[in-house]
N, C-alpha and C positions, 0 to 999 in steps of 0.2 A: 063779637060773633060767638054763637055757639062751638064749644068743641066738635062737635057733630059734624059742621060747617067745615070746620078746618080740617078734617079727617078725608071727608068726603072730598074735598080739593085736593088734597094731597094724593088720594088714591085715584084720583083722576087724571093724573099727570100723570101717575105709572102705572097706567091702565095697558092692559095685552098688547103689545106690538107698536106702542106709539112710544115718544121720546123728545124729549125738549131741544127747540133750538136756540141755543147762547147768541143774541143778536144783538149783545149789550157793549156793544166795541164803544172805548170813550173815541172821542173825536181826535184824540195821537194816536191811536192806533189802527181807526181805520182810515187814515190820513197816510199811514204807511201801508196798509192793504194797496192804496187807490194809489200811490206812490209807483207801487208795484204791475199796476196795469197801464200806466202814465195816463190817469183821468185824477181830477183838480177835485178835492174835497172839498165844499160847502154846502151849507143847510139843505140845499135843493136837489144835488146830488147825491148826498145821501138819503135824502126822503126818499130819492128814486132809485134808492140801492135796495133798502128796505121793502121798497112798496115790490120790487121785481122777485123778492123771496116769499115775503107774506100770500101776496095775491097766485101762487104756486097753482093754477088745478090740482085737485085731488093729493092737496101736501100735508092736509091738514085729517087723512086716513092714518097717518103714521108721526105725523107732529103733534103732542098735547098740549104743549104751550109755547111759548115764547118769551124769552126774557129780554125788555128793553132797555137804553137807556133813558136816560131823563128829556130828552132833546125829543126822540123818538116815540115817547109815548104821548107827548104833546102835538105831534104832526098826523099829517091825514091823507088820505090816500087822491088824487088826482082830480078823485069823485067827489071830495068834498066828508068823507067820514074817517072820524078819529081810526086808527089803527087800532088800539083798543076795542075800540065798537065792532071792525072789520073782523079781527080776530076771534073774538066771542063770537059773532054770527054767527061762523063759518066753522064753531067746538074747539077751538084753540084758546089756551085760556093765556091771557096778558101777563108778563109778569117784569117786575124793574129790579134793577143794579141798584143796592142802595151806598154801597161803601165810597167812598171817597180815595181810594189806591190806599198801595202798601210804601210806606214813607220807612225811612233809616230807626229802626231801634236805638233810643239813645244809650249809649254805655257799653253798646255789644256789637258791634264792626261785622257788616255782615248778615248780618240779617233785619228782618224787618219787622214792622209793627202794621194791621191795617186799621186807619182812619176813617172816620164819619158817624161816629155816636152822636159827636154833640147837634140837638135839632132833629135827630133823628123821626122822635114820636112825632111831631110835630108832620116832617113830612111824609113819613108813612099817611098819617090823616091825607094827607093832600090824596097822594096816589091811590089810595083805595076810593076816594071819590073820582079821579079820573080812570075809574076800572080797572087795577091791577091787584091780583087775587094771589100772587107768590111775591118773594121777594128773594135775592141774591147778595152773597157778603162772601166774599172771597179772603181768605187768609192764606200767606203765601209761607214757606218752611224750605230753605235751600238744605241738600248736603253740604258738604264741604269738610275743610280742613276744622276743628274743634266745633262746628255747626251741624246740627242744629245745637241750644241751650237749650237746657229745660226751662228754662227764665221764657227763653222766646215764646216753647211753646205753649208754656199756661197762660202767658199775655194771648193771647191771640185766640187761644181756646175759650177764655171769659169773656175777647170781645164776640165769639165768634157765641156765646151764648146771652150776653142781654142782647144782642142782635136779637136772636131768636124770641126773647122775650119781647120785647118792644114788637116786635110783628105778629105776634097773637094775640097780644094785649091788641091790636090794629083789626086783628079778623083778616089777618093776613101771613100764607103759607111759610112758615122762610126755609132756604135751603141752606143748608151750615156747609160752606165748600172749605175743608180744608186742605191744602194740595201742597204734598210733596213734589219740590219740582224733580222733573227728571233732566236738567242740565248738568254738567260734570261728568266725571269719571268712575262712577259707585256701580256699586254690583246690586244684582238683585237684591242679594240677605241683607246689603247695607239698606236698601230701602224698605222692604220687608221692617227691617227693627226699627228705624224712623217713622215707618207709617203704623205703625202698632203702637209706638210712644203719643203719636199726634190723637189717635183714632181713643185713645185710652184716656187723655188729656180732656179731650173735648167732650165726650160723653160725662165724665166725669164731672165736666162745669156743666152741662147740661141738665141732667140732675140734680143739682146745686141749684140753678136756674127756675126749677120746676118746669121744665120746658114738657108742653104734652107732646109725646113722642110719635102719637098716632096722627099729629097734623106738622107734619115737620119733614123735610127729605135730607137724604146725604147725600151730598154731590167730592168724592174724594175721588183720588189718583189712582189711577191701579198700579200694582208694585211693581216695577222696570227698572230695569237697569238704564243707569244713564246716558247720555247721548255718547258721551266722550269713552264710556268703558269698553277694555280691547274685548270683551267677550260679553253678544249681543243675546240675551236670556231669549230662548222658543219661545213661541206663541204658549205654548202649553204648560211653560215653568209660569210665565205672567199669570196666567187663568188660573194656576193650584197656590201661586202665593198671594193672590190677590186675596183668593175664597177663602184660603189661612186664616189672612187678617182681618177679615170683616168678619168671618166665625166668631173668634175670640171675644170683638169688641162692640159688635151693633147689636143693640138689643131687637130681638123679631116684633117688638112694637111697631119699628119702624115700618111704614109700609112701603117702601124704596128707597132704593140706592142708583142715583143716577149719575155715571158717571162722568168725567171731563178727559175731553182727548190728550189735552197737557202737551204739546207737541209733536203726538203721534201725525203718522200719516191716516189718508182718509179708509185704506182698505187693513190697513195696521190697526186701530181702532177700531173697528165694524167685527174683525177677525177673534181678537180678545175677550169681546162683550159676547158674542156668539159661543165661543169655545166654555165660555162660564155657566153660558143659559143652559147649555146640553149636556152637562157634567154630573147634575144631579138637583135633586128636590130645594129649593132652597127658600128657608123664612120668611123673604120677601123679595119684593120684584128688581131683577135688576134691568138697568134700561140708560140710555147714554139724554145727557148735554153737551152737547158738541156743539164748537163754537168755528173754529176752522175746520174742522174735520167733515164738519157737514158743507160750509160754506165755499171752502177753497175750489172746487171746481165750478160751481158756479159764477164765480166771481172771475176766473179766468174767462170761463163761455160767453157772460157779458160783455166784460170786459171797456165799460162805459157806455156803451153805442146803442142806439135803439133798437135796430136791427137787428140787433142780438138779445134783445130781450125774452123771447120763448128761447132759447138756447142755454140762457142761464136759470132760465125753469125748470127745464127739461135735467138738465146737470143736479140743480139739488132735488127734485124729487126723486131721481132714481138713488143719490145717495140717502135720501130719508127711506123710502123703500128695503133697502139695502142693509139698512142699521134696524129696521122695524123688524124684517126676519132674523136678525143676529138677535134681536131683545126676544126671541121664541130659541133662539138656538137652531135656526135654522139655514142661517146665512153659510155656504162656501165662497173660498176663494175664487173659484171658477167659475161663479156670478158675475164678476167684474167686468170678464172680458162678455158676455152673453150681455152684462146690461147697459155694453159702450153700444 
């Protein structure tokens, strides 16, 4: 694929007021979603989780793409059409999970490595003939007690860049997520310097890589203070150290920054990404992948049952809505209660 090609997909994914939704749960984890509503995860069930978010009216005004998994990019909608094909129709562009999870780093307790290079070129080929025009590779970075390593995070920043090579050598978008978690007890400044170490790491193999910059997204963490820390950082310290740290390290080749809600809440995420758009001018577009954050009220409003299927529509379009005026900096909190 031409560079051109990949530029132009990437800048379409973080086009004005739309935003990706992360729909790429492996089958454990949305086994524990469906766990949570007590409905029974199988093939079918999930096709019909999927097909209840996809087929949204008017979801795809504020949605640019869609990242699947492997299961789901192969299923088809009720009607008899791939998801894939449904997607593109309707200006959502397909996009798949390629990694393999993040498995134990040997030699270093504690953290991790993430898996699924090997085969990879291979099936990237597959996937880009079944329509999928992004790709996703999550590399995972805990605080902690002596954690992060710089060991861990150059591992993970190399893999997190022949990824990206391997998916343009494919003519396929990739987005480098590197995400500091925010579980534990740390404070803002402690994630602030862990995500300035990761964010400096990865550019660094990325260039190293030859990675074209202009067909490629970031999808990172914003800087927060941990779950477990006694003192919970404003909305407005997250927004000033976030922009800190992607100042410092992204170069404005990049045409977006799309970020991952990492276990925020769903109006705690929409809030942050808002507070950032309306702050000032900035190099390039910021705009969210939310994976819970956009889905979790929907997924209550479902909640398995047919009958409730426009209910779990209704729930994630008004959260895409919602996150589509925070990516303008337009979003208040006082939206919320106005778009219950």
């Amino acid at each position: 694929m031409k560079s051109s090609e990949l530029s132009d997909t990437a800048r379409a994914l973080v086009a004005r007021n739309r935003g990706i939704l992360a729909a790429d749960e492996s089958s454990g984890t949305i086994k524990k979603r469906f766990d949570a509503i007590k409905f029974e995860s199988t093939e079918e069930s999930r096709r019909q989780y999927r097909e209840m978010l996809f087929t949204t009216a008017g979801v795809g005004d504020y949605i640019s793409g869609v990242i699947l998994y492997d299961e789901t990019l192969r299923q088809k909608t009720k009607a008899g059409e791939a998801f894939a094909s449904y997607l593109t129709r309707h200006g959502m562009i397909p996009g798949i999970k390629v990694d393999s999870g993040a498995k134990p780093l040997a030699g270093y307790q504690g953290e991790t490595i993430t898996e699924g290079l090997d085969g990879l070129r291979e099936r990237l080929a597959e996937y880009h003939k079944l329509g999928a025009r992004f790709a996703k590779w999550r590399a995972v970075i805990d605080i902690g007690s002596g954690v992060p390593t710089a060991y861990a995070i150059n591992a993970n920043a190399a893999a997190l860049a022949r990824y990206a090579s391997l998916c343009q050598e494919a003519g396929i978008v990739p987005i480098v997520e590197p995400e500091v978690l925010m579980d534990g007890d740390h404070t803002l400044q402690r994630c602030e310097q862990v995500t300035d170490s990761v964010l400096e790491s990865v550019f660094a193999h990325l260039f190293a890589a030859r990675i074209y910059l202009e067909g490629m997204i970031l999808k990172p963490n914003m800087v927060i203070s941990g779950k477990k820390c006694p003192r919970k950082a404003a909305p407005e310290e997250v927004a000033a150290a976030t922009l800190r740290c992607l100042k410092r390290h992204v170069p404005c080749a990049v045409p977006g920054i799309a970020f991952l809600s990492g276990g925020q809440g769903s109006a705690e995420a929409t809030l942050h990404l808002s507070l950032m758009n309306s702050s000032e001018k900035l190099p390039w577009t910021l705009t969210f992948s939310y994976g819970r954050a956009l889905q979790e009220d929907a997924l209550a409003a479902w909640g398995g049952r047919p009958a409730n299927f426009e209910d779990g529509q209704l729930a994630l379009f008004k959260r895409a809505k919602l996150n589509g005026l925070a990516a303008v900096g337009a979003y208040k909190l006082s939206m919320e209660a106005a778009a219950a």
